[in-house]
C-alpha positions as CSV (number, residue, x, y, z in Angstrom):
1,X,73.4,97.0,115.3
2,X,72.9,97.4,111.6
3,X,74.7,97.5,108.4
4,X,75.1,100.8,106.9
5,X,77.4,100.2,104.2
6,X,78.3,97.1,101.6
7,X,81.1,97.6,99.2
8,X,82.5,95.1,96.3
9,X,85.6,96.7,94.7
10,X,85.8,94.9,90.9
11,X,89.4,95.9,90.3
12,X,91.3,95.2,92.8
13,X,93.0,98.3,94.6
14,X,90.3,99.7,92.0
15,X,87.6,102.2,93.4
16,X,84.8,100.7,95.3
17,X,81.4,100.8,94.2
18,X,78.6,100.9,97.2
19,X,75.7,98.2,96.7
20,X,72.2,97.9,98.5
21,X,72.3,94.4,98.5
22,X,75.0,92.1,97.9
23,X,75.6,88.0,97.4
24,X,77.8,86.4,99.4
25,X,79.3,83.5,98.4
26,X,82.2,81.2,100.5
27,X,85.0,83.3,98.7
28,X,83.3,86.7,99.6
29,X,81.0,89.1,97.8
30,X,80.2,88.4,94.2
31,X,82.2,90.6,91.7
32,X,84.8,91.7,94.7
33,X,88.4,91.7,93.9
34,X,87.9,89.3,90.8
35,X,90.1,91.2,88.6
36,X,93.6,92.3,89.3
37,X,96.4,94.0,87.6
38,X,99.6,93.0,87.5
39,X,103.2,93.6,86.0
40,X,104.2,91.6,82.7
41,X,105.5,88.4,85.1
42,X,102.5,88.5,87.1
43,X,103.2,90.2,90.4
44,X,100.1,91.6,92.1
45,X,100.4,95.5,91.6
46,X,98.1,97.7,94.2
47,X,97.8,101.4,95.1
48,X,101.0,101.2,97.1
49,X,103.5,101.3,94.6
50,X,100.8,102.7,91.7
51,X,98.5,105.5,93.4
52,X,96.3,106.6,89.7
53,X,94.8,102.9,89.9
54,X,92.2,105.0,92.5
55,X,90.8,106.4,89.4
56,X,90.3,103.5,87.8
57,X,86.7,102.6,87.5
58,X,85.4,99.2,87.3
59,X,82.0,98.2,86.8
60,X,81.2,93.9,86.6
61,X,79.6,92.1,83.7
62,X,79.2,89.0,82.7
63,X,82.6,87.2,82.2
64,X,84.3,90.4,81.9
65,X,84.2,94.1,82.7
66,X,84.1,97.7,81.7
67,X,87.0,100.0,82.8
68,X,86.5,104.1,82.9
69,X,89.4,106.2,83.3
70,X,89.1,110.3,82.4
71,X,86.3,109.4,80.5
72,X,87.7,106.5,78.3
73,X,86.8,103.2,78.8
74,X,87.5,99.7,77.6
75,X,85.8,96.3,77.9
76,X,88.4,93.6,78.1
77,X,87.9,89.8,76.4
78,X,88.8,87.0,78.2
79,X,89.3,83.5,76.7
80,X,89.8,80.8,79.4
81,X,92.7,79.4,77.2
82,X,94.4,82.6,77.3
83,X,96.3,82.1,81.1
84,X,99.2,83.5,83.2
85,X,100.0,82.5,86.5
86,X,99.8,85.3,89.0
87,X,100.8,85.9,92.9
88,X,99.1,87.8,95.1
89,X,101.7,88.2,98.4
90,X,103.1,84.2,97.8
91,X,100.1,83.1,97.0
92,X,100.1,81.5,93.4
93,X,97.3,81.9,91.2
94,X,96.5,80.2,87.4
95,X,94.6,83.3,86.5
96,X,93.0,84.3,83.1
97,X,94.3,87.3,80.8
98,X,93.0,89.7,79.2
99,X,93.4,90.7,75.4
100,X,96.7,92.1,74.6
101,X,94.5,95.6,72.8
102,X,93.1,95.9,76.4
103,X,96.1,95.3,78.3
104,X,97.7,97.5,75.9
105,X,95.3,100.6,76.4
106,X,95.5,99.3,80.2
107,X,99.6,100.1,80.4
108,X,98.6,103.3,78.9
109,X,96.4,105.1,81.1
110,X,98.2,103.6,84.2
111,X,102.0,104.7,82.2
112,X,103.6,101.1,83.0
113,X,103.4,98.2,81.2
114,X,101.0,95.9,82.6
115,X,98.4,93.2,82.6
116,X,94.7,92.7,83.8
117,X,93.9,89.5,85.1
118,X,90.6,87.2,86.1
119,X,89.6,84.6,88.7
120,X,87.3,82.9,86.4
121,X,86.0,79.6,87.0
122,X,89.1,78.2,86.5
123,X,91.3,79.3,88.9
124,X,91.2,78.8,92.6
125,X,93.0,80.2,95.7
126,X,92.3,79.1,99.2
127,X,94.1,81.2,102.3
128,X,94.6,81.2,106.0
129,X,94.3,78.0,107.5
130,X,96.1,78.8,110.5
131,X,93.5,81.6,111.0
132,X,90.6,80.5,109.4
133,X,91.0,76.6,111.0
134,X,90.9,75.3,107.3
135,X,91.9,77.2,104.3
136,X,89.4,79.6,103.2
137,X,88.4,80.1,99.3
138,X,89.3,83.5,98.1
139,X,89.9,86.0,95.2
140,X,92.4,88.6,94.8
141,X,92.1,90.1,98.1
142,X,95.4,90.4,100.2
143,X,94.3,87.5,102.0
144,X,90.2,86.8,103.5
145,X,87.3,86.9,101.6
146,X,85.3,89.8,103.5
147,X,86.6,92.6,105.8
148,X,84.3,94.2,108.4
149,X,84.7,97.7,110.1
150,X,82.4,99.6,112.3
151,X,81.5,103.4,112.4
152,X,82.0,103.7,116.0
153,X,86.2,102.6,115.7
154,X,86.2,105.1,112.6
155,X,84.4,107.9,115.1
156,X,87.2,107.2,117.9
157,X,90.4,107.2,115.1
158,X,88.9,110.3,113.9
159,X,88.8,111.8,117.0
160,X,92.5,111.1,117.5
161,X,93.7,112.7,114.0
162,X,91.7,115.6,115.2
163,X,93.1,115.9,118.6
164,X,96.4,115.5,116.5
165,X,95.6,118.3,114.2
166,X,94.9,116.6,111.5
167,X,91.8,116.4,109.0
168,X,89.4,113.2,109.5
169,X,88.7,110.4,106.8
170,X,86.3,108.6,105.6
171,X,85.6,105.1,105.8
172,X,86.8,105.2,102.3
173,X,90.5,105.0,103.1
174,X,90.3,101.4,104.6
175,X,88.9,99.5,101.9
176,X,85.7,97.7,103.7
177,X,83.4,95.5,102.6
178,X,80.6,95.4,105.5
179,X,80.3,98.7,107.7
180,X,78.3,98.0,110.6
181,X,76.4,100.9,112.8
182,X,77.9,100.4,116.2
183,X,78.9,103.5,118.2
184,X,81.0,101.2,120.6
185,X,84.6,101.9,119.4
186,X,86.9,98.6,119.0
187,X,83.8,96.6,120.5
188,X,84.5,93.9,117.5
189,X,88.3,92.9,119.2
190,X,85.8,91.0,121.3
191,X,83.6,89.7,118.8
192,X,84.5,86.1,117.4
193,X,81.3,85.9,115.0
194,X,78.4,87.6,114.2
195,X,74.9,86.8,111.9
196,X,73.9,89.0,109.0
197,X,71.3,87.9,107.1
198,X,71.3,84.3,108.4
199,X,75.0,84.2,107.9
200,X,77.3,83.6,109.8
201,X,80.8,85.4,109.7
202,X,83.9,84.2,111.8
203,X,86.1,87.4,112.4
204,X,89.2,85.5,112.1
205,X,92.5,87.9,112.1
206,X,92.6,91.6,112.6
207,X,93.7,93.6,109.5
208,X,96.8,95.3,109.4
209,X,97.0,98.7,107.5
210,X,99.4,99.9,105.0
211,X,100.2,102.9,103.3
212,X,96.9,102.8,100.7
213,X,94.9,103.9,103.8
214,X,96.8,107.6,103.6
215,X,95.8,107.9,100.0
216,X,92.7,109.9,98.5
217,X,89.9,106.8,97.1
218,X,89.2,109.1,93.7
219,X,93.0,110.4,93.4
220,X,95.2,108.4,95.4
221,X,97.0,111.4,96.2
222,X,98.4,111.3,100.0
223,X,96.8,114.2,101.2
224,X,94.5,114.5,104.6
225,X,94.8,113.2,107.2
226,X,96.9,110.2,108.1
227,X,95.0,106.9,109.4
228,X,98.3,105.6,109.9
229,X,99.5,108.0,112.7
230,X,95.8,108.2,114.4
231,X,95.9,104.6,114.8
232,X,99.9,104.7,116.2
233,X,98.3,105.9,119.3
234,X,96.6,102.5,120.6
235,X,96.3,100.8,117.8
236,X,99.6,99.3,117.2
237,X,99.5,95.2,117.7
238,X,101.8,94.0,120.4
239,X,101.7,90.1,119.1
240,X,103.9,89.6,116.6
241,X,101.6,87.3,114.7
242,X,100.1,91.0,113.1
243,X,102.5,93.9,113.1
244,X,101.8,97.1,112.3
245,X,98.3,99.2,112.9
246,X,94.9,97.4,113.5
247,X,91.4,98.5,111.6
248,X,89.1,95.9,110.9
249,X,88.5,92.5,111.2
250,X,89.5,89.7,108.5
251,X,86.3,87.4,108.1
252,X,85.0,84.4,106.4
253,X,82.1,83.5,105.6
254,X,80.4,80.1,107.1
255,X,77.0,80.5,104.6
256,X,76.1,82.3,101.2
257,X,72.7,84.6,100.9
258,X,72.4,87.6,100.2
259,X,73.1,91.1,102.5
260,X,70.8,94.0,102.6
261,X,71.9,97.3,103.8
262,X,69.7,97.8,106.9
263,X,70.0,94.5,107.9
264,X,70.8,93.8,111.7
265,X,73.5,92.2,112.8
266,X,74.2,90.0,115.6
267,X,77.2,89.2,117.4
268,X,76.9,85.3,118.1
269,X,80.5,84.5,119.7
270,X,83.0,86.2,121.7
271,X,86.4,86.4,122.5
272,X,87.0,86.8,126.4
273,X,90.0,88.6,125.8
274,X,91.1,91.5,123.4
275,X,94.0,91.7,121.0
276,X,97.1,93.1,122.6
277,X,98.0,96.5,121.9
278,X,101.3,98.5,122.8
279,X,101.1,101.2,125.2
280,X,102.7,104.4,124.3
281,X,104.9,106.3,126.6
């Protein structure tokens, strides 16, 4: 097994940009969901209630970034006095904000009033504990530093939306930070760690999908076909601990180093048995 793709995704519910190489640190890639946009109180906005933050592009630099929409751009300032506490889910963060000229030009291009928002060195979240066996650091990602998929689960839920009718999708529409070459389809249920790169990475909770995976990655129009009915099929968790559809594994990592594409992988723990899944009539 290999990795064939590594993602960061600056912005987060922003589009992803793919990387060669990547540093991982204990709360996840460097530059991955550091920045966020919220509402004016500070609510955690994402693709599922606002679909044109797809076409929002977000490129990392130092201490800041440099947003492209329709071929305008900004580059917000941040000053570490500047703050305003943020949640992500229930999770509370002491986040810094951006300049009110970006934030303005920000509300404009996305038609709401909004604000943009950094983990800088000042602010901290830690997540999952009951997962994780001690909280793991993490930045504005729903809720685990790094997600991993695999191209053989993708190959057997596109199969499915095929046999359904439906168009297939691209790896795209679920948001991943490490793809792995593996033709074995749901082989990482079973697969409580593996080593990339001489680190280690405990898969720690399977990831439920919502509604973001229907949506177009450049548009986030809801066209094509529908991840969420594919998966329906036997895919559906039957522990209530998870509800809802299952692609992907939650993961945190035990190291930091740096993550080539190309790079083998190696599973080094296993579970003995699966995650349960409801059986359809």
């Amino acid at each position: 097994m290999t990795v064939s793709g590594l993602n960061i995704h600056p912005l987060k519910s922003g589009r992803a940009i793919p990387k060669t190489a990547v540093s991982v640190r204990l709360d996840g890639f460097a530059d991955d969901r550091r920045f966020m946009v919220t509402d004016p109180d500070g609510r955690f906005i994402t693709q599922r209630e606002l679909q044109v933050l797809a076409q929002v592009e977000a490129y990392p630099l130092d201490g800041t970034l440099r947003l492209v929409m329709h071929g305008r751009e900004i580059m917000p300032r941040f000053d570490p006095e500047r703050r305003l506490p943020v949640t992500v889910w229930d999770s509370p963060v002491d986040a810094a904000l951006a300049d009110d000229a970006a934030n303005s030009t920000l509300s404009d291009w996305l038609g709401r009033e909004v604000r943009l928002v950094h983990m800088d060195a000042q602010a901290s979240r830690y997540e999952g504990e009951n997962w994780a066996g001690q909280p793991a650091q993490v930045g504005f990602a729903d809720g685990f530093p790094v997600l991993i998929t695999t191209t053989g689960s993708l190959a057997d839920l596109n199969r499915t939306l095929v046999e359904k009718g439906q168009q297939p999708v691209g790896m795209d529409r679920f948001r991943t930070n490490i793809l792995i070459d593996h033709d074995g389809a749901w082989d990482e249920d079973l697969w409580e760690a593996v080593e990339i790169g001489g680190i280690v990475f405990d898969l720690v909770k399977p990831c439920s999908r919502c509604i973001m995976t229907t949506q177009d990655q450049m548009t986030g129009e809801r066209i094509g076909g529908n991840p969420i009915q594919g998966l329906a099929e036997k895919r559906m968790s039957a522990d209530r601990r998870v509800v809802g559809v299952l692609f992907g594994w939650n993961a945190v990592p035990r190291g930091e180093g740096t993550l080539k594409i190309g790079d083998s992988v190696k599973v080094v723990g296993q579970r003995t048995e699966r995650w349960p899944m409801k059986v359809r009539d």
